[in-house]
MARSELUM-524796 format. One record per residue (C-alpha): residue in one letter; x, y, z. Coordinates in steps of 0.02 Angstrom, whole numbers, plus 32768, in hexadecimal, padded with zeros to 4 digits. Layout:
BEGIN
AXYZ
...
This chain:
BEGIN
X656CBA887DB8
X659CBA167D18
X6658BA277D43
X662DB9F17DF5
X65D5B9757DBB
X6669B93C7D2E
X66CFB93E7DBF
X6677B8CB7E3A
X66B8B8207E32
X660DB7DA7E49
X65D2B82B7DB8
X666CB7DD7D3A
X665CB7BE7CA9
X65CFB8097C5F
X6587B81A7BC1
X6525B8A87B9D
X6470B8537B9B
X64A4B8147C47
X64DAB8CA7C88
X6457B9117C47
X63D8B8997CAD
X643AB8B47D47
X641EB9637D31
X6364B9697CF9
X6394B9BA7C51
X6300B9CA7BEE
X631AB95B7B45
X6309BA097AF6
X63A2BA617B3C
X6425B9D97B21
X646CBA2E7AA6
X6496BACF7B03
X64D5BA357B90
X6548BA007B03
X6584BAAD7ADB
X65BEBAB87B98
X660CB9FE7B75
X6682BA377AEA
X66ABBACC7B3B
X66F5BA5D7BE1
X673FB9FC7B56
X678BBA8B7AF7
X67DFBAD17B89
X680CBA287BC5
X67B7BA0E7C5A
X6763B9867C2C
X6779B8EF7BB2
X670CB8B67B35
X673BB7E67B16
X6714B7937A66
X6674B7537AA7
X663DB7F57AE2
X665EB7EB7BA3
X66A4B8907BE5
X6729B86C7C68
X6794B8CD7CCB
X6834B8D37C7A
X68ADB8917CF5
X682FB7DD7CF4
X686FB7BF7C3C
X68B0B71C7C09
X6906B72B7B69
X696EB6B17AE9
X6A26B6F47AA9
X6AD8B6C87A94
X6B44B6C57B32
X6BDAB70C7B1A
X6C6BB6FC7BA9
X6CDEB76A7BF8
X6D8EB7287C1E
X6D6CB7697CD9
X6CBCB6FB7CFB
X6C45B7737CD2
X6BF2B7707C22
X6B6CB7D27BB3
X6AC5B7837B52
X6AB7B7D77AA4
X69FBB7C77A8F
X69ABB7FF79D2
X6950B87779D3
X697AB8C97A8C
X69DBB9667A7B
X6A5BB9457AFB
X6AB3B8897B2D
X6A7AB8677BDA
X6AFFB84D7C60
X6B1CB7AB7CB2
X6B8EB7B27D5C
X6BF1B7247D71
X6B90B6CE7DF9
X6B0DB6C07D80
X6B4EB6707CF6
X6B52B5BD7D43
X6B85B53B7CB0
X6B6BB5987C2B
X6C01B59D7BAF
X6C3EB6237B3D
X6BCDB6257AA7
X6B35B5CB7AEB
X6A98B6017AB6
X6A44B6227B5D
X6997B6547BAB
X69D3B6F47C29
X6952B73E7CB0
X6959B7E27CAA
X695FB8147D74
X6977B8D77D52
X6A02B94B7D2B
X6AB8B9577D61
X6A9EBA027DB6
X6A42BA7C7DC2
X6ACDBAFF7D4D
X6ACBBA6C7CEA
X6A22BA337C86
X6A8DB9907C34
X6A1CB9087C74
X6A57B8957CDC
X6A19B7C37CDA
X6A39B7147D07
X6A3DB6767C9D
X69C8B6117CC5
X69D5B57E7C44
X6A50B54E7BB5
X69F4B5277B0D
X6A8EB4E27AA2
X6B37B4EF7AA6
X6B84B5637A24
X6C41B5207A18
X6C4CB46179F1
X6D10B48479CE
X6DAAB4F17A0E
X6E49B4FA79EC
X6ED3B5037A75
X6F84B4D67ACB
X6F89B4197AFD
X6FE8B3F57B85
X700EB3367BD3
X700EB3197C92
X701AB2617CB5
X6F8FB1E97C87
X6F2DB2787C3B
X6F2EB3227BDD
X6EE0B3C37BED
X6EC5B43B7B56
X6ED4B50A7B85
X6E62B56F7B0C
X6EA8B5FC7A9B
X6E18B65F7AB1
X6E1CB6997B78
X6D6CB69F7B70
X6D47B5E37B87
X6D8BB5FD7C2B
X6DBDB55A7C67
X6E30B4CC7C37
X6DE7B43B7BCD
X6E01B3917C1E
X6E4AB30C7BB0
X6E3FB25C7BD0
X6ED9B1E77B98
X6E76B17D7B31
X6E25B2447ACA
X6EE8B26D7ACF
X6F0BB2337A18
X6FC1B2307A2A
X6FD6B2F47A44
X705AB3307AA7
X7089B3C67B0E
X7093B4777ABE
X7040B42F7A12
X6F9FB49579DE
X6F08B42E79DF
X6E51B42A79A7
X6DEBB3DE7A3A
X6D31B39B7A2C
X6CD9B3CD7AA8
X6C78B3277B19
X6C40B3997BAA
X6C30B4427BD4
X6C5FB4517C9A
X6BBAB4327CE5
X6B9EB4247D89
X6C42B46F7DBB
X6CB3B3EC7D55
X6D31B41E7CCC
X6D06B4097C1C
X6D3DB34E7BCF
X6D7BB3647B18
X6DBFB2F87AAE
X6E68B3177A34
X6DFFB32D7979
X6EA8B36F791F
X6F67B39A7937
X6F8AB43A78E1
X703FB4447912
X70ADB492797D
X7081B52679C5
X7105B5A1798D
X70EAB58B78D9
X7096B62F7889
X702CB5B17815
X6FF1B55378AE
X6FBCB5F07923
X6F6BB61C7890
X6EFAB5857870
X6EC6B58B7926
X6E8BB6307916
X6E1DB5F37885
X6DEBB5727910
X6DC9B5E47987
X6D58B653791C
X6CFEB5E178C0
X6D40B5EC781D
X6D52B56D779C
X6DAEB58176F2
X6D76B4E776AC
X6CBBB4CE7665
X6C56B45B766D
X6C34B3D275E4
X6B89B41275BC
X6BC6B4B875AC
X6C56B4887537
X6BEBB41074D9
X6B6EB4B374B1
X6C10B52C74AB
X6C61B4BE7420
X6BBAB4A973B9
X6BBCB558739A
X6BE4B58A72E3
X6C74B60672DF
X6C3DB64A7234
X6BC0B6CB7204
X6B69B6C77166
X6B3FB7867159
X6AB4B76E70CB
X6A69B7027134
X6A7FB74D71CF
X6A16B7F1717D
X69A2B7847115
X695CB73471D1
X6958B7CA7236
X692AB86B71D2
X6940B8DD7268
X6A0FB8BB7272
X6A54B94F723C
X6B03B94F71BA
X6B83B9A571F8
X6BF8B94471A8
X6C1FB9DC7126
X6C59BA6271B9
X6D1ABA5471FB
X6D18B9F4728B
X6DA5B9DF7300
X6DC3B97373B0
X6E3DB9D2743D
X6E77B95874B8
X6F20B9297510
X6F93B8C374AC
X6F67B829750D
X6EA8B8377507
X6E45B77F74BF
X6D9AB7A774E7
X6D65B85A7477
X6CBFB883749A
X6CB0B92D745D
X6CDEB98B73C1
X6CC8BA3E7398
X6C98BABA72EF
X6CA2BB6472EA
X6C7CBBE9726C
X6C69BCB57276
X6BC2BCFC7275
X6BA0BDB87263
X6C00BDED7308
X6BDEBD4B7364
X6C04BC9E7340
X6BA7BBFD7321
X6BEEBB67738E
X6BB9BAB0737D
X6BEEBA3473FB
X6BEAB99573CB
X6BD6B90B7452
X6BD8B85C7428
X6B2DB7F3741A
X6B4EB7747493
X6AA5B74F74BA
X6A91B719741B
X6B01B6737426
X6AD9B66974FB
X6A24B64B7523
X69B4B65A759E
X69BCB5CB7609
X6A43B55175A1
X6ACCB5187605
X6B3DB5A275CF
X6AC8B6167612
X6AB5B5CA76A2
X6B68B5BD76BA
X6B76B6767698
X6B1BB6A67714
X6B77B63477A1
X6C09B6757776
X6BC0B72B775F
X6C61B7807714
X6D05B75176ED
X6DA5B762774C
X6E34B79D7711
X6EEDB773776C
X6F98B7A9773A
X6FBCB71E76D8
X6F18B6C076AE
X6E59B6F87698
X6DCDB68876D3
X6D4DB6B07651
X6C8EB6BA765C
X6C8FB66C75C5
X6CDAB5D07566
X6D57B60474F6
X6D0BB5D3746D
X6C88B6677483
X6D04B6FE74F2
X6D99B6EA7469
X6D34B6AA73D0
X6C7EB6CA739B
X6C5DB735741A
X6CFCB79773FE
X6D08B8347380
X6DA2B806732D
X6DDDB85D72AC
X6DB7B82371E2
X6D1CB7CB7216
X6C70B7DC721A
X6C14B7E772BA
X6B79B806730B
X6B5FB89F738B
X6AF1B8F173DE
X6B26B9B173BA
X6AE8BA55741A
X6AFDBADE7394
X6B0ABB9273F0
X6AF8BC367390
X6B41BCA77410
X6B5DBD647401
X6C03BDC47419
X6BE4BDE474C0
X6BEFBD2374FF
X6B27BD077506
X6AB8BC7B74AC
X6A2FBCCC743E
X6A03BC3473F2
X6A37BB7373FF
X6A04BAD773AA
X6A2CBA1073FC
X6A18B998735E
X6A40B8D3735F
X6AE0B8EA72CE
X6B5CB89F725C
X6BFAB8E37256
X6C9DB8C47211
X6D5AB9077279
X6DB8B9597210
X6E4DB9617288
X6E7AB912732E
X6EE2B9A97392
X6F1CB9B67431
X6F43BA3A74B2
X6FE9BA4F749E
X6FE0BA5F73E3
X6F4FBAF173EE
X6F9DBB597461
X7035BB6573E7
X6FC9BB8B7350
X6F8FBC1D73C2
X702CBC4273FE
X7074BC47735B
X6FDFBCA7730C
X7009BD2B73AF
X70BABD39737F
X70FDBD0572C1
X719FBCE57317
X716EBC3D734B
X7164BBAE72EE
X70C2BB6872BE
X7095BABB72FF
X7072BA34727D
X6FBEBA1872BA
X6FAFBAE5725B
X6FDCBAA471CB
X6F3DBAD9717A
X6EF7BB937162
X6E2BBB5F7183
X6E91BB13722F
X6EFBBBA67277
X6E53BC12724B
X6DD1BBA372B1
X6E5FBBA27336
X6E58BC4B7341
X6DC0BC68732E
X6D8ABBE373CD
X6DF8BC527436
X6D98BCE7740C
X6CF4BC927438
X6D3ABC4974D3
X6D8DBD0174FE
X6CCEBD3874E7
X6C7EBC9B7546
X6D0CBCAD75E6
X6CD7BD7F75ED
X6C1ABD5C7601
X6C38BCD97690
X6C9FBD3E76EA
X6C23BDDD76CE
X6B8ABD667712
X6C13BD3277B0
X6C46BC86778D
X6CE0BC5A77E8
X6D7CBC0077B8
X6DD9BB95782B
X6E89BB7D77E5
X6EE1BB167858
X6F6DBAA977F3
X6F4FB9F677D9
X6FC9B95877D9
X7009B90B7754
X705FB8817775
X70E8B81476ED
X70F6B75E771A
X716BB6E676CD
X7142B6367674
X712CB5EE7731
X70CCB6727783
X7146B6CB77D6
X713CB78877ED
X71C9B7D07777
X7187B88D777A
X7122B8FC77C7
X70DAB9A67792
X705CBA237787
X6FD1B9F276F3
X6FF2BA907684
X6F3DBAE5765A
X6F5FBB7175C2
X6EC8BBBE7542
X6EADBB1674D6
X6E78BAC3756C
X6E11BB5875AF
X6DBEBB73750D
X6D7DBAB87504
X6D39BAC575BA
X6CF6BB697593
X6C96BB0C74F7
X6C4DBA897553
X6C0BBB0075F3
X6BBDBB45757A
X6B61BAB0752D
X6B41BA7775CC
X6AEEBB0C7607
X6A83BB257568
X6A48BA677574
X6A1CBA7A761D
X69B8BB1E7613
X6955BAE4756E
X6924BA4375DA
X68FBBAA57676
X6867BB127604
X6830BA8375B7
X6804BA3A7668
X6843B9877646
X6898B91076AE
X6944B91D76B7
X69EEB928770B
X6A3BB9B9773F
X6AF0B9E27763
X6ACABA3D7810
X6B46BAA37891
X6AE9BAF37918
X6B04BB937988
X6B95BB817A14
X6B59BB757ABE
X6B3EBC217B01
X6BB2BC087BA6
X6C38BBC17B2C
X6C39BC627AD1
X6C18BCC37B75
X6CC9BC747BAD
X6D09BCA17B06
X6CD9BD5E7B07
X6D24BD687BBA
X6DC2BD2A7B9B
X6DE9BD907AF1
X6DCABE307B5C
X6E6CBE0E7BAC
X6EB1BE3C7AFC
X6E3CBEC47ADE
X6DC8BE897A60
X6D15BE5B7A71
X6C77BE027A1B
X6BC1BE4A7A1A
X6B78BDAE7A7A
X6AECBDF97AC7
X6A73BDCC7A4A
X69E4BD317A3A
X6A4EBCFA79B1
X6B11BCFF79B5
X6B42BD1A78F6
X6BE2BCC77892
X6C0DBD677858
X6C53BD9F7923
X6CD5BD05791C
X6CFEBD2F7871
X6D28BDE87887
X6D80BDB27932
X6DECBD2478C3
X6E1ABDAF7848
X6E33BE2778D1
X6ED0BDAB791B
X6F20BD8A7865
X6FEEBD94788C
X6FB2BDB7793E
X7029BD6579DC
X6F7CBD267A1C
X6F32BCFD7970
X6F43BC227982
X6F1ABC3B7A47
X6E72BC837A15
X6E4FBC35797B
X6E5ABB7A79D6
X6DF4BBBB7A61
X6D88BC1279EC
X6D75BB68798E
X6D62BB017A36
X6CC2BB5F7A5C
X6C64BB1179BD
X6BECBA8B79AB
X6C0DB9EB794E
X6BA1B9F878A5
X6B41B953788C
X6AADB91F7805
X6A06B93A7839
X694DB93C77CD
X6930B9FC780F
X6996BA7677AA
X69CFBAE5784F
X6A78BB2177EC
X6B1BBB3177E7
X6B57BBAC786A
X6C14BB9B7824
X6BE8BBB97782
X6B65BC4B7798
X6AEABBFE7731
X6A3FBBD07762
X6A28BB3876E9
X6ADABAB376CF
X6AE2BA0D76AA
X6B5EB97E7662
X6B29B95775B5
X6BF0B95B7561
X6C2DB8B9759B
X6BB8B8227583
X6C38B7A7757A
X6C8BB7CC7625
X6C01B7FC7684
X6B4CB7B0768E
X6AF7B84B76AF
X6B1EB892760D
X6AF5B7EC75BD
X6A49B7E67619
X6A21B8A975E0
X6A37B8687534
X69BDB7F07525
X6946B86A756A
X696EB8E074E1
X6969B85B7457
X68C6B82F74A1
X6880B8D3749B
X68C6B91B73F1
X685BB85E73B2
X67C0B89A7401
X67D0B7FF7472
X67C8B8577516
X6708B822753B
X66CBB82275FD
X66EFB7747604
X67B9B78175DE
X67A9B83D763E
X6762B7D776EC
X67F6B75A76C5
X6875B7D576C8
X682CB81B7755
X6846B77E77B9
X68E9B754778A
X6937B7FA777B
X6951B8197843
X69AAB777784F
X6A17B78E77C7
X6A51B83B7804
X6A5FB7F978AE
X6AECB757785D
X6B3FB7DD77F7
X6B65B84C7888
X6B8AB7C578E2
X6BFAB76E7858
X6C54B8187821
X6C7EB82478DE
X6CC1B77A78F5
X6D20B78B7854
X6D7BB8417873
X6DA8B7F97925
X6DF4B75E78E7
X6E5EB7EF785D
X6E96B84C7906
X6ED8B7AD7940
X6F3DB75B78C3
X6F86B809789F
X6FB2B81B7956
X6FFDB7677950
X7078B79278BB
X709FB83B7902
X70D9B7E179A7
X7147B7587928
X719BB7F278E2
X71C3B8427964
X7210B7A979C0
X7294B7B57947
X72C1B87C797B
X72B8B8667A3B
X7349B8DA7A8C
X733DB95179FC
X72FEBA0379E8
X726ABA64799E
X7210BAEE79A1
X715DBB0079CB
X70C8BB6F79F4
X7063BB357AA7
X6FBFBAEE7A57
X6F6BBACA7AF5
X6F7BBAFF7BB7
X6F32BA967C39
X6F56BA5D7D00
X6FBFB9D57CD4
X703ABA337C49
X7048BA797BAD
X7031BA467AF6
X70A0BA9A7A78
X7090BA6E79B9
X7123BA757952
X7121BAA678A5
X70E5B9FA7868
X7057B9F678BB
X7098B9747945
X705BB9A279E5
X70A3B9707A89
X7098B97E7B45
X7112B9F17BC4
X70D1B9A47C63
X70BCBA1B7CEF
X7136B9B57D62
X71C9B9CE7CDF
X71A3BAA77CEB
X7237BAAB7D69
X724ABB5F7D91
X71B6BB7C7DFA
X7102BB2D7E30
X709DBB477DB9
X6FE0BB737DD0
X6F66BB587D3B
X6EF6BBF87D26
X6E4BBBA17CC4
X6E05BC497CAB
X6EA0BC8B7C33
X6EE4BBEA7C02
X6F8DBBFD7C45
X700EBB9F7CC6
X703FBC297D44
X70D5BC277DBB
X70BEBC327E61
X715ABC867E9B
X71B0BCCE7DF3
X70FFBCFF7D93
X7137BCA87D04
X70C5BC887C8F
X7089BC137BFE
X6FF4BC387B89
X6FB8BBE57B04
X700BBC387A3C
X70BCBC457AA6
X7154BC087A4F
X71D2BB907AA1
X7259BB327A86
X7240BA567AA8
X72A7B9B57ABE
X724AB9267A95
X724DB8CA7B3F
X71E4B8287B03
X7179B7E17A89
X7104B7517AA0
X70A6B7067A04
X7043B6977A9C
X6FFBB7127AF0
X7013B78A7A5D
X7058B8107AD7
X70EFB8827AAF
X7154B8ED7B37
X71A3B98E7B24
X720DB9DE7BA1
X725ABA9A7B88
X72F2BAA87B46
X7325BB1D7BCD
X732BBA827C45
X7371BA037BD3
X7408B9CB7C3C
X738CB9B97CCB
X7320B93B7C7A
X7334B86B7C70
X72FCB8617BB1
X7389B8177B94
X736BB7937BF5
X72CBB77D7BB9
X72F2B7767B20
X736CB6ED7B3D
């Protein structure tokens, strides 16, 4: 009757006073009325609107950021919905990549497929004032094509907005209109960045094209430089009588040689059979407030990004590589998480103090795994950073505890994605001089292993204390994704237990360990990989799936990330005794939003990464086009194959240069079959590559096999 009535257009919206009149409910039984409510809510049947109107869901209208697909179609990302809602081409009408939009939700895509599906109904503001892009001349005006294919359409330049650009120069373009009414964009010529084939260029129009901004603003570097870079420790303890000294315990810093910005620091010392660990992370909050313009600005920018040859910091420098920065002979302040943790990996008891503390010893990675190497065999010589006895003892010592820490996540099934990363040389002008494989060993295990562990400590003490707060979350793949998994490892024999309500870590894990030096070991692992969710920040601690753990967050790097700087002042707040309802209800307003721009942010900033990194990789490899490498076929789709050499480029074999046969792409297996000779290519196969072509423009590399090199025209191409 009620979900008749919820559906009857005549009876929409309702509240529940009103529904409950329609249906002669007695004043006494609206609550059991209610209870029937939430349930329809619960199970999504029905919605239940700010102002208390329940609505079916497909009559929604809802506020989010448009975001467009180079092919017309687009998605809204509303907060607070669970999935982005689905916006067809012919119902995106002018809105323009990055608007934020009101979308009618008009129902789902299909009926396999619960992803709803909407149409924008009215543009509330434009998100992108400037892009960056190709100009090109054509007579008495110019026309501007966008480096991100998601703007979709050529930006109209009058002569008189041309400001003396010419064709093939990378511009920044102010955008006057946005296409309405079926008309191109107008823009107008704001800056000439340069040619397009210079590395520094491409580069800056990327930082266009995402957003980012390495300069500050005045305000911020007027409060920035105010800042006094000294600490006067008596004073610093005479003020604030809860800052612990830790300035008397060893303290080191273990970063890569080329590391600024040092936010943590670490002690160790032996107790009983365990170990007491303090991780030390530096008190940003104390020099950026709540609400100054350097907070403010820390929050825009959300993170910072970090390219081959340049980093585009959260933070002024003055803070990321001074103050804020635990360099070595000076005092600083922290904020430490001090872990007494048994032999067997686990916390038994943990302490997070505000702290002063004083680094011994900047080291780096390269220089602890030779003290441990060394200590392993007395052949070797021992680095200088070993120079000291207390050192090469709390070196060895840290490997122990991280031996201990690495055993009990893989006992409770956290799994470890190793999948090599670039790292990329560039000279003084940008160019890409070398490219390799960024070499992980134990020193830079041990220091992750340090601060998963603070991070998971912080996060569960906050969780039982039932405070606001942000959480570090990564949720359960989607069960057909793992379905599709478990079907196609049986073709190899192995298996997952997936039958349950919840699919556990610990089935991926034993199936990663399973493949180690197997043939099909990297074509399971990426597919493996492939069918996890993106973790995110949210204000419910739901987990980390990954990492096993039912409480994570990101408390070890406040000055390159705003959540952790935003989980510290909550923490200062609270160890004060200043976390009364008042600042509690604040935190619970702002906290969604700021998880929802950090998310956001750290999405925008790992995608711009990807992309200059795929830019250099393209430069390089223009400069080895006819010659030969080895590789390992990354990737297996209907149009080709990728194969991966050994560092870490990745490039395409189209299907139209496989010149033996017609090949058929099996989805299922992830393979290119023959059609006549049954040859076949699966993902983990070795083969031999020419590189055919390399464009930095399109950012696109060809492969063909070296079986079929005489066949090909890359020489031509490449001339």
């Amino acid at each position: 009757m009620i979900r008749d009535m919820i559906y009857d257009e005549s009876y929409i919206p309702l509240k529940l006073k009103e529904l409950a009149f329609l249906m002669d409910v007695p004043k006494e039984d609206r609550g059991e009325l209610k209870e029937v409510m939430d349930a329809l809510v619960e199970d999504g049947s029905v919605v239940c609107t700010a102002r208390g109107k329940y609505i079916r869901p497909e009559n929604r209208n809802l506020e989010g950021l448009f975001t467009r697909h180079p092919r017309g179609f687009g998605f809204v990302t509303v907060p607070g919905e669970p999935e982005d809602i689905f916006v067809p081409a012919e119902y995106v009408g002018d809105a323009f990549h990055k608007d934020q939009v009101i979308v009618k939700v008009t129902g789902s895509q299909s009926a396999s497929d619960r992803r709803p599906e909407g149409k924008i109904i009215k543009i509330v503001s434009h998100g992108i004032k400037s892009l960056a892009g190709t100009f090109m001349e054509s007579g008495h005006f110019g026309f501007v094509i966008p480096d991100d294919p998601r703007c979709g359409t050529d930006i109209y330049i009058p002569k008189k907005y041309m400001a003396g650009a010419r064709s093939e120069e990378k511009v920044v373009v102010r955008l006057r209109t946005y296409g309405e009414d079926g008309k191109k964009p107008e823009g107008e010529v704001e800056k000439i960045l340069g040619h397009r084939n210079d590395p520094g260029t491409e580069i800056a129009a990327i930082e266009v094209t995402y957003g980012l901004e390495e300069r500050f603003s005045k305000a911020v570097r007027r409060q920035a430089g105010s800042l006094d870079q000294t600490i006067n420790a008596d004073q610093v303890l005479r003020e604030n009588n809860k800052r612990a000294d830790f300035r008397n315990l060893l303290t080191v810093t273990i970063d890569g040689e080329d590391a600024r910005d040092l936010d943590d620091a670490i002690t160790i010392r032996r107790e009983g059979e365990g170990y007491v660990l303090g991780v030390h992370i530096a008190d940003v909050s104390e020099y950026v407030t709540e609400g100054t313009p350097l907070d403010q600005e820390a929050l825009e920018r959300g993170t910072s990004v970090y390219f081959p040859d340049r980093v585009i910091p959260m933070l002024p420098r003055a803070l990321s590589n001074g103050i804020c920065s635990l360099n070595a002979g000076e005092d600083r302040l922290a904020l430490s998480c001090v872990m007494t943790i048994d032999k067997k990996g686990a916390v038994i008891d943990h302490r997070i103090t505000e702290s002063l503390i004083h680094v011994d010893r900047r080291m780096s990675y390269t220089g602890v795994q030779a003290i441990l190497d060394a200590l392993g065999d007395p052949s070797l010589p021992m680095h200088p950073e070993g120079d000291r006895e207390e050192i090469r003892e709390m070196c060895s010592l840290m490997a122990e505890a991280a031996g201990a820490l690495k055993e009990s996540r893989r006992r409770r099934g956290s799994i470890d994605f190793d999948f090599p990363e670039s790292k990329i040389l560039v000279d003084e002008k940008g160019h890409p001089t070398e490219i390799h494989p960024y070499a992980r060993n134990t020193a830079t295990d041990l220091i992750e292993d340090f601060m998963l562990l603070a991070n998971q400590t912080v996060a569960e003490d906050y969780f039982w204390q039932e405070l606001p707060f942000l959480y570090r979350t990564h949720e359960e793949p989607d069960e057909d994704k793992i379905r599709k998994l478990n079907t196609f490892i049986h073709n190899f024999g192995r298996y997952m237990k997936t039958g349950r309500e919840h699919f556990h870590p610990k089935e991926i894990q034993k199936l990663l360990l399973s493949l180690a030096g197997e043939p099909e070991e990297a074509l399971i692992s990426r597919l493996a990989l492939r069918s996890m969710k993106r973790a995110k920040y949210t204000t419910d601690n739901l987990g980390h799936f990954a990492l096993s753990t039912s409480y994570y967050t990101h408390f070890t790097s406040p000055i390159r990330r705003y959540p952790d700087l935003q989980i510290h002042r909550i923490i200062k707040e609270n160890l004060h005794g200043r976390l009364n309802g008042k600042r509690i209800s604040h935190y619970e307003e702002v906290l969604p939003e700021v998880a929802a721009q950090c998310s956001s942010r750290e999405r925008n900033a790992q995608d711009a990464e990807r992309e200059v990194i795929r830019l250099l990789k393209t430069i390089y490899m223009a400069d080895y086009i006819g010659k030969e490498f080895e590789g390992v076929i990354s990737g297996v789709t209907g149009w080709g194959l990728y194969v991966e050499l050994d560092n870490t480029v990745e490039g395409l074999v189209p299907i139209h240069a496989l010149l033996d046969d017609y090949y058929i792409f099996d989805e299922e297996n992830y393979r290119l079959i023959g059609e006549d000779t049954g040859r076949t290519f699966v993902l983990g196969q070795k083969v031999d590559v020419i590189v055919a072509a390399a464009d930095p423009v399109t950012r696109k590399i060809d492969f063909v096999l070296k079986e079929w090199k005489e066949a090909m025209t890359w020489q031509s191409q490449k001339e």
